[in-house]
C-alpha positions as CSV (number, residue, x, y, z in Angstrom):
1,X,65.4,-12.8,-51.9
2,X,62.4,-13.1,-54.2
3,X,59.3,-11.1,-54.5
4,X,55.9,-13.2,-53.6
5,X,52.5,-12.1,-54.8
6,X,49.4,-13.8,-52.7
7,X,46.1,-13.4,-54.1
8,X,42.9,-15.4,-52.2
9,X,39.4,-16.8,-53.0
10,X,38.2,-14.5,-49.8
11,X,38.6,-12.0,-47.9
12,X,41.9,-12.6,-45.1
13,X,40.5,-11.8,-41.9
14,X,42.5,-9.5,-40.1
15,X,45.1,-9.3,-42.7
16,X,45.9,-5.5,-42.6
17,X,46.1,-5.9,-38.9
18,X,49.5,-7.3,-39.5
19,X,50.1,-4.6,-42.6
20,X,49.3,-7.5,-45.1
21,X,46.7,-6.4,-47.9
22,X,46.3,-9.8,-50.3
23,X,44.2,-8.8,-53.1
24,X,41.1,-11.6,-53.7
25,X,37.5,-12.3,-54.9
26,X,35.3,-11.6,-51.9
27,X,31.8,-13.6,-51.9
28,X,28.2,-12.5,-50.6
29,X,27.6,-15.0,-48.1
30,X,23.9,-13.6,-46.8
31,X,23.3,-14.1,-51.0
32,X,25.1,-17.5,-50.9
33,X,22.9,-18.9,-48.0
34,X,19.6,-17.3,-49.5
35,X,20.2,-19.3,-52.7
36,X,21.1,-22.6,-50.8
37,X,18.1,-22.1,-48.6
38,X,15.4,-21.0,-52.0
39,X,17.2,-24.4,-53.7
40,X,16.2,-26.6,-51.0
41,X,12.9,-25.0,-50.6
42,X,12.0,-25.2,-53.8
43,X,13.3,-29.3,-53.7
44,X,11.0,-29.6,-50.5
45,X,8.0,-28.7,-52.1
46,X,8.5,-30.2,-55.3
47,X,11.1,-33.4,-55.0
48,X,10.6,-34.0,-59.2
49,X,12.4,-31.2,-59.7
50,X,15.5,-31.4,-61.3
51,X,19.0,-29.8,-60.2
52,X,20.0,-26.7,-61.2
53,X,22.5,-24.4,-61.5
54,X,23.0,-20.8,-59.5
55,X,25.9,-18.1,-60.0
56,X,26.2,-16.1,-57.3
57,X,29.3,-13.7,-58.7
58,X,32.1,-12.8,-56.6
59,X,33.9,-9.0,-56.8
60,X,37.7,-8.6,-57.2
61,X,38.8,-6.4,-54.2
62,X,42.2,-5.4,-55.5
């Protein structure tokens, strides 16, 4: 039998319910949606502007 290491983009729900712990980057979503909603906002009130790009960094939960 082999060893298998999992790692995920975000957090498993309930994972450690079932004793799993998978390390992974976990995401603000409220900070997420506030950036979608201030991008669309701003491209409401001003349709000439022109796209742009937001980071909204992620932390490694290990």
């Amino acid at each position: 039998m082999q060893d298998v290491s999992l790692f995920s983009i975000d957090e498993v729900s309930h994972a450690e319910i079932y004793g799993f712990h998978f390390p992974c980057v976990s995401h603000d979503l409220q900070e997420i949606a506030w950036q979608a909603l201030n991008l669309a906002i701003r491209r409401i009130a001003d349709p000439e502007i022109k796209p742009g790009k937001v980071v909204v960094r992620g932390k490694l939960v290990a």
